[in-house]
LOVEX-996320 format. One record per residue (C-alpha): residue in one letter; x, y, z. Coordinates in steps of 0.02 Angstrom, whole numbers, plus 50000, padded with zeros to 5 digits. Layout:
{'a', {X, Y, Z}}
...
//
This chain:
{'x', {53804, 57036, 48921}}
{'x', {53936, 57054, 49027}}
{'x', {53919, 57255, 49051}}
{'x', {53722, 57184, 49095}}
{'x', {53779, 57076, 49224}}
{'x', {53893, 57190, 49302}}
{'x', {53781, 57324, 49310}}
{'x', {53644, 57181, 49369}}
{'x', {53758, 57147, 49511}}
{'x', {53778, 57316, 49585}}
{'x', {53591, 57349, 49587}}
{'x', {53580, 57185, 49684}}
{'x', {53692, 57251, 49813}}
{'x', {53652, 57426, 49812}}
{'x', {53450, 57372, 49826}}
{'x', {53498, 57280, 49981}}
{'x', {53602, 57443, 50064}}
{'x', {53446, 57528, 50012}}
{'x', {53330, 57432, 50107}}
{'x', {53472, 57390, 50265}}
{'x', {53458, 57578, 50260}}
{'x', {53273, 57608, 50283}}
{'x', {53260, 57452, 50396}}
{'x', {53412, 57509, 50492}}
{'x', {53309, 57656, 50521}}
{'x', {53190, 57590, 50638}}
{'x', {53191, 57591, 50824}}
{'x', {53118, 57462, 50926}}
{'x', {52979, 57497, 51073}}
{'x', {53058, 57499, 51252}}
{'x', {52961, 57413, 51376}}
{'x', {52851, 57543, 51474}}
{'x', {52731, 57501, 51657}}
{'x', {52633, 57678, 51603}}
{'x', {52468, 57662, 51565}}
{'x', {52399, 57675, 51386}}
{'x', {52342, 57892, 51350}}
{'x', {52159, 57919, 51339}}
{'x', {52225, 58020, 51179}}
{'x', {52279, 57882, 51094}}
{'x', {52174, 57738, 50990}}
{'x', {52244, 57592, 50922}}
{'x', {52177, 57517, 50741}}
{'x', {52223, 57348, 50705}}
{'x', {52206, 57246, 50539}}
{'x', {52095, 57109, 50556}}
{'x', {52143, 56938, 50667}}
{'x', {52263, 57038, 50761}}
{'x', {52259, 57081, 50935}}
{'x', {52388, 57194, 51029}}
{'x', {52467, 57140, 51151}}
{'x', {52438, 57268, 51316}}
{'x', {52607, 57278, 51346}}
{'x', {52630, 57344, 51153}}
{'x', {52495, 57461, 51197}}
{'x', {52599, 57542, 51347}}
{'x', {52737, 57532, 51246}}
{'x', {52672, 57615, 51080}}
{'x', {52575, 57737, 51184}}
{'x', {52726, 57795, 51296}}
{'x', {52855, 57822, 51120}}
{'x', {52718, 57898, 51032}}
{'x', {52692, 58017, 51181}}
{'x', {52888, 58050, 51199}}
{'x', {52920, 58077, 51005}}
{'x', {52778, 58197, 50983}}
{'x', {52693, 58059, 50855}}
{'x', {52511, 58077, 50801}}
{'x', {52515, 57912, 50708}}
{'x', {52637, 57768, 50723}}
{'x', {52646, 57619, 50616}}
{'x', {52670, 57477, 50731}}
{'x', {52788, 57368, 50645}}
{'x', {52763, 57164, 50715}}
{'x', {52973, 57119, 50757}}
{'x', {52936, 56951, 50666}}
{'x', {52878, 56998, 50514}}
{'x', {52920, 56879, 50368}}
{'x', {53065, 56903, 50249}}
{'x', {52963, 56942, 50086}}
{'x', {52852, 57060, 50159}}
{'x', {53000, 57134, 50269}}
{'x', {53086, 57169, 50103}}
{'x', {52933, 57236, 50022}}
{'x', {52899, 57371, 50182}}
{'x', {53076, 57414, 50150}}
{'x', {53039, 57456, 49963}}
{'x', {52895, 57566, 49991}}
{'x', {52927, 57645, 50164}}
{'x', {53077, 57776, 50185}}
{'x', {53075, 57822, 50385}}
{'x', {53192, 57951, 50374}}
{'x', {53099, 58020, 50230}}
{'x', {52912, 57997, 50318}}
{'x', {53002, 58118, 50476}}
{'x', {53045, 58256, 50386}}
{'x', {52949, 58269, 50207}}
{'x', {52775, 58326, 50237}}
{'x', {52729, 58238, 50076}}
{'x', {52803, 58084, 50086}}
{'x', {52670, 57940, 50070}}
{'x', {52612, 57862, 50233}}
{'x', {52654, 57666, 50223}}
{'x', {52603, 57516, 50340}}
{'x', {52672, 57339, 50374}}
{'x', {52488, 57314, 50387}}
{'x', {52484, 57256, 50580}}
{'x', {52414, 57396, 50677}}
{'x', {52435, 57571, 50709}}
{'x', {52430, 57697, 50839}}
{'x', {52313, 57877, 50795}}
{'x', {52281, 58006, 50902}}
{'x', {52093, 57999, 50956}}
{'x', {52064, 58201, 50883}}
{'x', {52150, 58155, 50723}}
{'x', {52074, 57969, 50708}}
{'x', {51886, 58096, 50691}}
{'x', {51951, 58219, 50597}}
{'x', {52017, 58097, 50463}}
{'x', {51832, 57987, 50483}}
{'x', {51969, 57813, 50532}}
{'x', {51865, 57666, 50533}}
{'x', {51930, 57494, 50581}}
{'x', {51997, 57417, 50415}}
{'x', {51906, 57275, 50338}}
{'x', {52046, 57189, 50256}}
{'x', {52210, 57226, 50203}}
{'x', {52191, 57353, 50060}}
{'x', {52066, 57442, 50175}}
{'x', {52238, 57467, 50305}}
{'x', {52353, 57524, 50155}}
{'x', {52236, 57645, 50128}}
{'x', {52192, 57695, 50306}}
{'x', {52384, 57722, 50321}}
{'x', {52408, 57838, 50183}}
{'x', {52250, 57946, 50244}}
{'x', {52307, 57960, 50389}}
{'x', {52483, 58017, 50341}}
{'x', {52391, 58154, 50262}}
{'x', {52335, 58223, 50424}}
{'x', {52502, 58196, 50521}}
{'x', {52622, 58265, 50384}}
{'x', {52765, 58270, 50504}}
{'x', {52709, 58179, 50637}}
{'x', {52683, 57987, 50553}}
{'x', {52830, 57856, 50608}}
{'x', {52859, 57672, 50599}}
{'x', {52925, 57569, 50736}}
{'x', {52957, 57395, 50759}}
{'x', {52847, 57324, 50911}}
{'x', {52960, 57164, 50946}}
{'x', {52811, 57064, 51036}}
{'x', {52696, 57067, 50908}}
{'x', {52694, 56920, 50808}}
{'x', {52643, 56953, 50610}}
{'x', {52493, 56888, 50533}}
{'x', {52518, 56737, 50414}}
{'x', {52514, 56811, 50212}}
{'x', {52358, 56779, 50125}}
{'x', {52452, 56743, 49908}}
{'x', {52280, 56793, 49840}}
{'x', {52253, 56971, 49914}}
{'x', {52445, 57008, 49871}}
{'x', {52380, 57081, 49710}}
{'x', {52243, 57197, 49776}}
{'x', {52356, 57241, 49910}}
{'x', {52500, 57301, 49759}}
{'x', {52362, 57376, 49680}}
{'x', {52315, 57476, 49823}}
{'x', {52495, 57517, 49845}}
{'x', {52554, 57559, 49661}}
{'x', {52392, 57609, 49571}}
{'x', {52445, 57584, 49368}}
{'x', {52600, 57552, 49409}}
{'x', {52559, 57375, 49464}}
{'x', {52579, 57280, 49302}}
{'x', {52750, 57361, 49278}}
{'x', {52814, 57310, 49455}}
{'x', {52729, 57114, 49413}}
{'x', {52824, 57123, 49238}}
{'x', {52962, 57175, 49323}}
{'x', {53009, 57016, 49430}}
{'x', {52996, 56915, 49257}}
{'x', {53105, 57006, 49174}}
{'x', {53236, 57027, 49301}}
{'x', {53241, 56836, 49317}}
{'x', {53250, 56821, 49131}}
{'x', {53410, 56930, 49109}}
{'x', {53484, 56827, 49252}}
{'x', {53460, 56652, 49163}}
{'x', {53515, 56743, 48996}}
{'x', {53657, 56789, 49103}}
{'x', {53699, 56596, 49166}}
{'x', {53695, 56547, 48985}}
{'x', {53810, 56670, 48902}}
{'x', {53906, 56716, 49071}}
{'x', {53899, 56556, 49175}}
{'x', {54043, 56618, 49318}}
{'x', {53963, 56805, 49319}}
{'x', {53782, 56736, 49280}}
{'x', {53799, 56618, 49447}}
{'x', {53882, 56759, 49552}}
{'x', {53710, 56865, 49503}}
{'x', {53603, 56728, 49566}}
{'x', {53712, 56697, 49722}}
{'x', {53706, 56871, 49758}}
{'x', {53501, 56887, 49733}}
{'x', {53480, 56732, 49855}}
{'x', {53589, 56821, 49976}}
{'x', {53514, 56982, 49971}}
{'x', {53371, 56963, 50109}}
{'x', {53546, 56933, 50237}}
{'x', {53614, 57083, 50177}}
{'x', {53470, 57196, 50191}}
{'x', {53360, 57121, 50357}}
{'x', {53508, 57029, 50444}}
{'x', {53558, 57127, 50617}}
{'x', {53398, 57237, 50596}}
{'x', {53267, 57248, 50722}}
{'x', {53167, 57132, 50622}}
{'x', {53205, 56975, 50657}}
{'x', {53093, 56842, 50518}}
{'x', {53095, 56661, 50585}}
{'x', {53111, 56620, 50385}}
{'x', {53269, 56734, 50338}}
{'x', {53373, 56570, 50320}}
{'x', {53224, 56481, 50222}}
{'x', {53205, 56627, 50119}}
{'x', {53383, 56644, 50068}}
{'x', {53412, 56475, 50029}}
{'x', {53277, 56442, 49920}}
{'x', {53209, 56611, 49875}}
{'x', {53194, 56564, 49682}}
{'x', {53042, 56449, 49708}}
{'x', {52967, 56520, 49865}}
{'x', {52957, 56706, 49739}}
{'x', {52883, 56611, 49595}}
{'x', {52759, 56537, 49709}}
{'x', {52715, 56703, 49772}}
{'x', {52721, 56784, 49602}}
{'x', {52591, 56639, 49531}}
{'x', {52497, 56684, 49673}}
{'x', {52481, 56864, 49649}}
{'x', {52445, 56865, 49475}}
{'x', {52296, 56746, 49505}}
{'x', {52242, 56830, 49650}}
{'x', {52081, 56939, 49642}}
{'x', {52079, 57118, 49645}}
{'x', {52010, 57231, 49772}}
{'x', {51813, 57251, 49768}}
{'x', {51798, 57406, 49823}}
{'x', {51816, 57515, 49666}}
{'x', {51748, 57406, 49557}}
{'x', {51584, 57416, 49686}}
{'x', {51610, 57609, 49646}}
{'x', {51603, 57608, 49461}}
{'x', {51469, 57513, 49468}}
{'x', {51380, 57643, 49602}}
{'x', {51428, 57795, 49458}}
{'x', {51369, 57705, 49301}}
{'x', {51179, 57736, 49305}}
{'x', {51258, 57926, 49328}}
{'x', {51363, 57945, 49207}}
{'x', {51233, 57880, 49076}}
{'x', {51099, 57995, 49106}}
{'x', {51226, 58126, 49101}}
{'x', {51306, 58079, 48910}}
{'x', {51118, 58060, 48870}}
{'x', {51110, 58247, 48831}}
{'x', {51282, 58279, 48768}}
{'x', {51244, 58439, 48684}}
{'x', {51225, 58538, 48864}}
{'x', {51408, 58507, 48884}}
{'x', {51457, 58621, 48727}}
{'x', {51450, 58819, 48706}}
{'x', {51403, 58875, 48512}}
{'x', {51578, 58896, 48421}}
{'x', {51651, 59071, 48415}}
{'x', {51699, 59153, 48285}}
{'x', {51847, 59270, 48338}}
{'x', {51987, 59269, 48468}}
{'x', {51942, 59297, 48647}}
{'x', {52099, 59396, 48697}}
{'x', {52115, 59504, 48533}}
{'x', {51960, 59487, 48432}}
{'x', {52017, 59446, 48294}}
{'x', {51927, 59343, 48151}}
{'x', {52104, 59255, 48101}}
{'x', {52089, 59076, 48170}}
{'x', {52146, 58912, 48158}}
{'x', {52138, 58744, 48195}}
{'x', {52297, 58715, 48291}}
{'x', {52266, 58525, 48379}}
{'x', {52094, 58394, 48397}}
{'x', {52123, 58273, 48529}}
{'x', {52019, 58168, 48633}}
{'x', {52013, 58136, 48835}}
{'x', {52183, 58062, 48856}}
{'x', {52163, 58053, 49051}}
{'x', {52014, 57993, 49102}}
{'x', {51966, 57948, 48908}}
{'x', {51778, 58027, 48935}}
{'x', {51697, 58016, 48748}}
{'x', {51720, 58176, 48631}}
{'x', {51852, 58246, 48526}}
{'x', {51919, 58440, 48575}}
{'x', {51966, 58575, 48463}}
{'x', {52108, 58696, 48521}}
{'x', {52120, 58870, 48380}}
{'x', {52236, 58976, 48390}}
{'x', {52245, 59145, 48339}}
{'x', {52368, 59232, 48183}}
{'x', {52355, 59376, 48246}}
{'x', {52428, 59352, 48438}}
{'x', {52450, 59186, 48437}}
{'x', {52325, 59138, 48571}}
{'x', {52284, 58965, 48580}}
{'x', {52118, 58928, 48654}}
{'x', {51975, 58770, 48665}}
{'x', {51833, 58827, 48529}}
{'x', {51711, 58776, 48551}}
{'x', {51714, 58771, 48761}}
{'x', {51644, 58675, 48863}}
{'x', {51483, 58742, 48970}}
{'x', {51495, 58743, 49177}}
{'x', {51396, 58584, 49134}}
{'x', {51535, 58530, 49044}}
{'x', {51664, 58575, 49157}}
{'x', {51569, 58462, 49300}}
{'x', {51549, 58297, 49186}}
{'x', {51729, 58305, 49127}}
{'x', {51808, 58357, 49310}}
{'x', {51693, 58237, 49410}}
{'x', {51808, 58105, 49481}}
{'x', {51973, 58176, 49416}}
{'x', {52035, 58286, 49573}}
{'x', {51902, 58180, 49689}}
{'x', {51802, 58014, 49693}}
{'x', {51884, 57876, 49592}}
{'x', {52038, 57998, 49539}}
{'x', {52055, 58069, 49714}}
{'x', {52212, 57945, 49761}}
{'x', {52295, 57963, 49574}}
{'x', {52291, 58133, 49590}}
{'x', {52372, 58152, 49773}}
{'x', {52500, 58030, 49722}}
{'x', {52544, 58161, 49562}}
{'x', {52529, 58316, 49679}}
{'x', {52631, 58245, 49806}}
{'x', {52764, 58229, 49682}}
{'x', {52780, 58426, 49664}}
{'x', {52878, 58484, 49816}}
{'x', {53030, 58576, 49752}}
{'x', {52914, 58666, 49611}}
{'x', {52802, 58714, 49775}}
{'x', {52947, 58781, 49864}}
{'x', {53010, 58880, 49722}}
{'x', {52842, 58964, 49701}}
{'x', {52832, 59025, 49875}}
{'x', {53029, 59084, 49880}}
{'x', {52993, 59192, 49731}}
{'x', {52848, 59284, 49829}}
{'x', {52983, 59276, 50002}}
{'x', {53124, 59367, 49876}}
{'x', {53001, 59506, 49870}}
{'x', {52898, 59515, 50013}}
{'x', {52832, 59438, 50159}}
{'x', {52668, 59418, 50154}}
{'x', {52543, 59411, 50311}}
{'x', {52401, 59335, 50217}}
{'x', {52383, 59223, 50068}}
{'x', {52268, 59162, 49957}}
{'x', {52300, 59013, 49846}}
{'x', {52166, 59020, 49704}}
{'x', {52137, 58837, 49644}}
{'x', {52209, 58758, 49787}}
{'x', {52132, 58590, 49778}}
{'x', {52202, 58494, 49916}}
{'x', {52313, 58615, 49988}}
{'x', {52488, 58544, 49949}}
{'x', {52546, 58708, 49903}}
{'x', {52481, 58790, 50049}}
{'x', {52552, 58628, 50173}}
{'x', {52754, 58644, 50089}}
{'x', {52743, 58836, 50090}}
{'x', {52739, 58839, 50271}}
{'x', {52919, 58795, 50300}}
{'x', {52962, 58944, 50179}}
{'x', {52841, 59076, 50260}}
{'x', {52818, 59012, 50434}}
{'x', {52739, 59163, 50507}}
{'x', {52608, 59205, 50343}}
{'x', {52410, 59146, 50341}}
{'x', {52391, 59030, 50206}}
{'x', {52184, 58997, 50152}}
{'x', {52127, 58901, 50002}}
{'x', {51999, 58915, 49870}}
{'x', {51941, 58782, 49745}}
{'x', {51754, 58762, 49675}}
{'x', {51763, 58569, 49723}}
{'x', {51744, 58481, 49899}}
{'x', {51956, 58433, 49870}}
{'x', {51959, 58622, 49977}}
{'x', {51844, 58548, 50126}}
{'x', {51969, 58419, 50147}}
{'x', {52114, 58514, 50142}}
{'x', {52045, 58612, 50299}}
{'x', {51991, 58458, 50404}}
{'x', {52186, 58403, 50361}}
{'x', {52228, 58567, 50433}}
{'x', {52341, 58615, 50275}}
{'x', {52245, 58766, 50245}}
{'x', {52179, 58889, 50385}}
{'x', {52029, 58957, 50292}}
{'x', {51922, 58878, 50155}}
{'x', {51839, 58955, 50038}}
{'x', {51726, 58856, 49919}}
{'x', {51651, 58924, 49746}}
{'x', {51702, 59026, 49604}}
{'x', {51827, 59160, 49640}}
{'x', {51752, 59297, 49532}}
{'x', {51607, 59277, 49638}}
{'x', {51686, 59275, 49811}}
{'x', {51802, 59411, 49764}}
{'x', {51702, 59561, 49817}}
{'x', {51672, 59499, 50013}}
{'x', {51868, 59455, 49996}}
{'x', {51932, 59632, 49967}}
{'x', {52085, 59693, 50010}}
{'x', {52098, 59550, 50141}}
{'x', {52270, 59461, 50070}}
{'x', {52430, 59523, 50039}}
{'x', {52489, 59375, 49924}}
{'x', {52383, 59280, 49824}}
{'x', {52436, 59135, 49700}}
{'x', {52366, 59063, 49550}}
{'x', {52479, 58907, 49497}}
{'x', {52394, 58798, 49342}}
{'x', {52238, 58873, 49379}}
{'x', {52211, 59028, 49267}}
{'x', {52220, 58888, 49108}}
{'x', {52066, 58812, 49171}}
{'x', {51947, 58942, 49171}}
{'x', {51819, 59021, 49059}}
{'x', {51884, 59196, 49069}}
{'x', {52064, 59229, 49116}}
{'x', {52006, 59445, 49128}}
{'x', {51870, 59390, 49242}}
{'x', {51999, 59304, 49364}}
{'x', {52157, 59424, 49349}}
{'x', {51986, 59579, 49397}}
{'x', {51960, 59461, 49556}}
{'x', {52135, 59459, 49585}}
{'x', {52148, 59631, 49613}}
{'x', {52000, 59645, 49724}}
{'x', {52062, 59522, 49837}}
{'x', {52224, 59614, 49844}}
{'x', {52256, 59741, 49958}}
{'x', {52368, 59890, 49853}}
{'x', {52559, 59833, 49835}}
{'x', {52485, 59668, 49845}}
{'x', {52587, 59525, 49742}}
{'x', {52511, 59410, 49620}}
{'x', {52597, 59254, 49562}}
{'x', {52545, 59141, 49421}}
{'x', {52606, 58990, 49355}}
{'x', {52552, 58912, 49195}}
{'x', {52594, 58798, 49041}}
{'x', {52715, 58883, 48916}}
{'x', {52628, 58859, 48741}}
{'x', {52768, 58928, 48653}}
{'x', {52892, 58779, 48712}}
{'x', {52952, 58689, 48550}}
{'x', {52918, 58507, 48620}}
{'x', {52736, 58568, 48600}}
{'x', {52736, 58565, 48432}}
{'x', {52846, 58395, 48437}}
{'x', {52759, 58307, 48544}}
{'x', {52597, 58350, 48476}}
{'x', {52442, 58270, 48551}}
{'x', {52552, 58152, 48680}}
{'x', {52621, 58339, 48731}}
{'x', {52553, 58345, 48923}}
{'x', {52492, 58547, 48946}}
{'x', {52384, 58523, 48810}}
{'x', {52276, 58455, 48944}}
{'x', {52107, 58417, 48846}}
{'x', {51980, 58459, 48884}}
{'x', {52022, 58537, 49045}}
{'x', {52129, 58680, 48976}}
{'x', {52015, 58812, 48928}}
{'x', {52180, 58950, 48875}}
{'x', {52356, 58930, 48817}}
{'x', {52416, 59087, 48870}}
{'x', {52609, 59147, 48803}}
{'x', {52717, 59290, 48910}}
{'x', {52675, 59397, 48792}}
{'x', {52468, 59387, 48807}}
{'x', {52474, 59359, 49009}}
{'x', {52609, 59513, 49022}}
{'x', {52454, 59628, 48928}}
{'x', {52334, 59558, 49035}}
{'x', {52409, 59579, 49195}}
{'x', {52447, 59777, 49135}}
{'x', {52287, 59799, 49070}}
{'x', {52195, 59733, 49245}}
{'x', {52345, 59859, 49363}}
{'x', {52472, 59738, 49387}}
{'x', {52646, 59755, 49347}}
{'x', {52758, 59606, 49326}}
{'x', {52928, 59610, 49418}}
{'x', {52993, 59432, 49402}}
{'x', {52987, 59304, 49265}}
{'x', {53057, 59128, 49275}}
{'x', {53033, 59041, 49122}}
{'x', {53179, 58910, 49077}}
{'x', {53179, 58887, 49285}}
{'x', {53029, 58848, 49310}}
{'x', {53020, 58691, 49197}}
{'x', {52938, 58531, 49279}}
{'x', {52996, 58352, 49203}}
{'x', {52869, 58274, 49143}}
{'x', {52846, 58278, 48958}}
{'x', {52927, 58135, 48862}}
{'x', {52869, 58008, 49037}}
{'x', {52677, 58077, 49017}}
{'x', {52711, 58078, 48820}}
{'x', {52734, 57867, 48847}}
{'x', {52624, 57856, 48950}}
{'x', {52481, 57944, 48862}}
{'x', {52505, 57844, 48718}}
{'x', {52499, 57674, 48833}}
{'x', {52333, 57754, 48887}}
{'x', {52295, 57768, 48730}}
{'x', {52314, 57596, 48654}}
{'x', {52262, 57521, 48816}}
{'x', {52137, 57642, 48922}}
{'x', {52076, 57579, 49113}}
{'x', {51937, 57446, 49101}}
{'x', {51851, 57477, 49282}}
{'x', {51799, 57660, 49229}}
{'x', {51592, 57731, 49256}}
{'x', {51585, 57787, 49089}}
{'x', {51685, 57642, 48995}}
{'x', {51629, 57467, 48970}}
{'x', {51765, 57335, 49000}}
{'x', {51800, 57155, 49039}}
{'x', {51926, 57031, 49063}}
{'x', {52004, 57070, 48879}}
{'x', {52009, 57238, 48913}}
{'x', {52111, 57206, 49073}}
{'x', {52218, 57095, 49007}}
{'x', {52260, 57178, 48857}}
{'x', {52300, 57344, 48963}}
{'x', {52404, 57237, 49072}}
{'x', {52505, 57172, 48927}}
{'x', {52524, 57328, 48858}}
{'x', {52592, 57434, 49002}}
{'x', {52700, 57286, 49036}}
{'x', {52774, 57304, 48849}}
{'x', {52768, 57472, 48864}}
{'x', {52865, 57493, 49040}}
{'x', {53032, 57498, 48937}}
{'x', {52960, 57685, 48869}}
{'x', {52928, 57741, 49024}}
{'x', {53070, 57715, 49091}}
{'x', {53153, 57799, 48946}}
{'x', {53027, 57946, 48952}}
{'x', {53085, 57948, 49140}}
{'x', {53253, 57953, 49081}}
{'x', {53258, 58083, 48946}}
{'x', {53174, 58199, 49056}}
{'x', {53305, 58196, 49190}}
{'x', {53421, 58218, 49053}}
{'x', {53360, 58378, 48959}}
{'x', {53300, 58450, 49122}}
{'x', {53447, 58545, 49156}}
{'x', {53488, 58585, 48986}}
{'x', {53305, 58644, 48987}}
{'x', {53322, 58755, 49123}}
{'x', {53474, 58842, 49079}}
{'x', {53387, 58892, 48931}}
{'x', {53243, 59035, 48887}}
{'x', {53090, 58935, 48862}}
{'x', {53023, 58769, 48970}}
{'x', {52852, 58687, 48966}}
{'x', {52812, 58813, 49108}}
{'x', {52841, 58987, 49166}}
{'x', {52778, 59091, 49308}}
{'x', {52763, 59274, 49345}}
{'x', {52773, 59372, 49499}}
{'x', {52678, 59541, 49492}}
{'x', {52643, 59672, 49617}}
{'x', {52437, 59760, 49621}}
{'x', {52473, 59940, 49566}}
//
């Protein structure tokens, strides 16, 4: 216990640098006599009304920092949610990552008028509607989104029972681990009292005196700091009861309901989403299969149970039977858009050195005028690969409307919408570059795609293409729970070996491999948390009927479970560089030049 408390202790302290840090961070509007720019709109949450001489103010710093969108941060603003902007906002981080999530205080912001359109900004109707306003419009402003604390602005009073919708908004299924999380923190520290009582009382002390440490001297001055820290313990429990009795957020659950009568016509006629069972392998023909894993949906937990075979012969590994293009739409509708949209962006947005790496083993070689990025979804690819390649064209393709948007966020100069087989021929010879990163796994016919590679490629061209390594041994460890897998969205397990002939066969030659390099850590964290899934899936879902059991069940499972995540977190950081050093990884991608 006393290792516990000591270790409690110096995340007490170091949490409140943290947050002095980000808090420190902040500048404070100087008063300004110009006149508010035409350019510039200002959305409030509701009950608040800017002062004018915030306006002038806000409009002036926005128009000397070269900031699109400015989170205008009220110079009272109470201790709790002070702390809590400080645990979810990084300004340092929001200036210079172009992927950083865009946070609010929830008081108002500034938006340039153009972008305010492009990004269809409505006013906010409550205070989940303004978290998520925010982080849109951070999307749209990747380096050009600040904070900044307007010290006449005077914060609106905290509503307890939207603080739950509000997390939810915030965290997504994270938020019963962060409301397990207080409980248990408080529960080590009276464990600590009893077995420790001199160390256990220092812990305490230390907990009540962290809002000083980490808001004290700040711009943001909270007429409760002194309340707070003096009787913090019952003024957090109060919150805490509040929050976990508070409602959620209406809004999705008003959108499942909108998709159900959909989704049940479509399951109606389940059989369109299957293709008859074939009998040999796709990339070598032969008759020598085998059943190498059955799983169901673990994402989005859709009904039906996949098959993946795999070959004897070359050891392809491959979904048999696959899905139909009527399949494809029923089990990708509302996973990269709709309802999985904001999942998804958190996930991508999570990607950035793996991004950069990509485009610096293209820059080793080459540098291209022109690229294409073949399943580009949203463009974050595209967005981070501009720092590497300033100077090079980067357009997008995708089959869903995820492409649209990434052009209206300007992350993508060109959009291309559809299949890329069939755009391929009014594409030739047009890019230089073209990428295919977890893309060529998805698709029906992996010859098909690397043929419309080479069209699009003008000659000397260089292809890159990153995918799931099916020969990595946690594969066979992790089994089902094993991420890459991806059922039923991965349509082809391809190894080195089977991609190397294919890229030959279709006048490519590869040039670069990274294999143990390219690893990404995420297998023993998505492992746990597949299995949570599992035992506990979503209740709010369009094709899933739930209730109050089911969300209280989920929530008492993930809260159980949070201990192996964190260890899944854990062990990946661990064996990632061991990983890496090594030969094989749960990804590789090649770089090959058009012959």
């Amino acid at each position: 216990m006393t290792y516990a408390l000591a270790a409690l202790i110096a995340l007490i302290i170091l949490d409140a640098l943290r947050m002095r840090g980000r808090l420190g961070a902040l500048e404070a509007l100087p008063p300004s006599d110009q006149a508010p720019s035409s350019q510039h709109r200002f959305i409030a949450a509701p009950g608040v009304e800017l002062d004018a001489a915030t306006r002038r103010a806000a409009s002036a710093w926005a128009e000397r920092h070269g900031k699109d969108v400015v989170d205008l941060v009220p110079g009272d603003l109470p201790t709790i949610r002070a702390m809590g902007f400080a645990q979810i906002a990084d300004p340092p981080r929001v200036r210079r990552e172009r992927l950083e999530s865009g946070r609010t205080a929830g008081h108002a912001l500034l938006v340039r008028a153009d972008l305010a359109e492009r990004a269809g900004a409505g006013d906010p109707s409550d205070e989940v509607a303004m978290i998520k306003l925010a982080a849109r419009l951070k999307l749209y402003a990747p380096l050009t989104y600040d904070h900044v604390v307007a010290p006449a602005e005077r914060a609106q009073p905290t509503v307890v029972s939207r603080r739950r919708a509000s997390l939810r908004a915030i965290l997504g299924p994270a938020t019963p681990i962060a409301l397990a999380f207080q409980p248990m923190f408080w529960a080590l520290m009276i464990a600590g009292v009893i077995a420790r009582p001199i160390l256990g009382a220092v812990a305490i002390g230390l907990w009540h005196l962290q809002p000083l440490l980490a808001i004290a001297g700040t711009r943001i001055k909270p007429r409760d700091l002194l309340v707070v820290t003096i009787a913090r313990a019952p003024i957090e429990l109060y919150l805490l009861l509040g929050t976990l009795f508070g409602r959620w957020s209406p809004p999705r659950e008003d959108r499942v309901s909108a998709l159900r009568p959909t989704y049940d016509a479509l399951i109606r006629d389940e059989e369109q989403f299957w293709e008859p069972r074939r009998d040999d392998c796709p990339m070598c023909r032969s008759r020598a299969l085998r059943v190498h894993l059955r799983v169901s949906d673990l994402m989005q937990h859709k009904p039906g149970t996949f098959t993946l075979e795999r070959c004897d012969d070359c050891d392809h590994i491959f979904q048999n039977p696959r899905l139909t293009i009527a399949g494809l739409d029923y089990y990708y509708k509302d996973f990269y858009d709709g309802l999985g949209e904001d999942g998804l962006e958190f996930m991508f947005g999570r990607g950035v050195d793996g991004y950069r790496a990509r485009a610096r083993m293209v820059r080793a070689e080459a540098r291209p005028r022109a690229w294409l990025d073949v399943g580009a979804g949203h463009g974050h690819f595209c967005l981070v690969a501009r720092d590497e390649l300033p100077e090079t064209r980067f357009d997008g393709l995708d089959l869903s409307e995820s492409i649209e948007e990434a052009h209206r966020r300007r992350w993508i100069d060109t959009a291309y919408r559809g299949l890329f087989p069939e755009l391929a021929p009014e594409l030739a010879g047009s890019y230089d570059a073209l990428s295919m990163s977890h893309y060529l796994e998805h698709t029906l016919d992996p010859r098909a795609e690397l043929d419309a590679a080479r069209t699009t490629l003008s000659p000397g061209g260089h292809l890159m293409i990153e995918l799931p390594d099916p020969e990595f041994g946690l594969g066979r460890v992790l089994g089902r729970w094993w991420l890459p897998w991806f059922q039923p969205q991965h349509q082809h397990l391809l190894s080195t070996t089977n991609l190397d002939k294919l890229l030959r066969e279709h006048g490519f030659t590869p040039i670069r491999w990274h294999r143990g390099a390219a690893h990404q850590r995420v297998d023993f964290v998505f492992a746990a948390g597949l299995l949570l899934g599992r035992l506990a899936p979503p209740a709010d879902l369009p094709w899933r009927r739930g209730g109050a059991i089911a969300r209280a069940r989920r929530a008492v499972v993930w809260s159980l479970g949070a201990p192996l995540l964190v260890a899944g977190f854990v062990a990946d950081r661990v064996a990632a560089p061991i990983i890496r050093r090594g030969r094989r990884s749960n990804t590789y991608r090649v770089l090959a030049r058009r012959n």
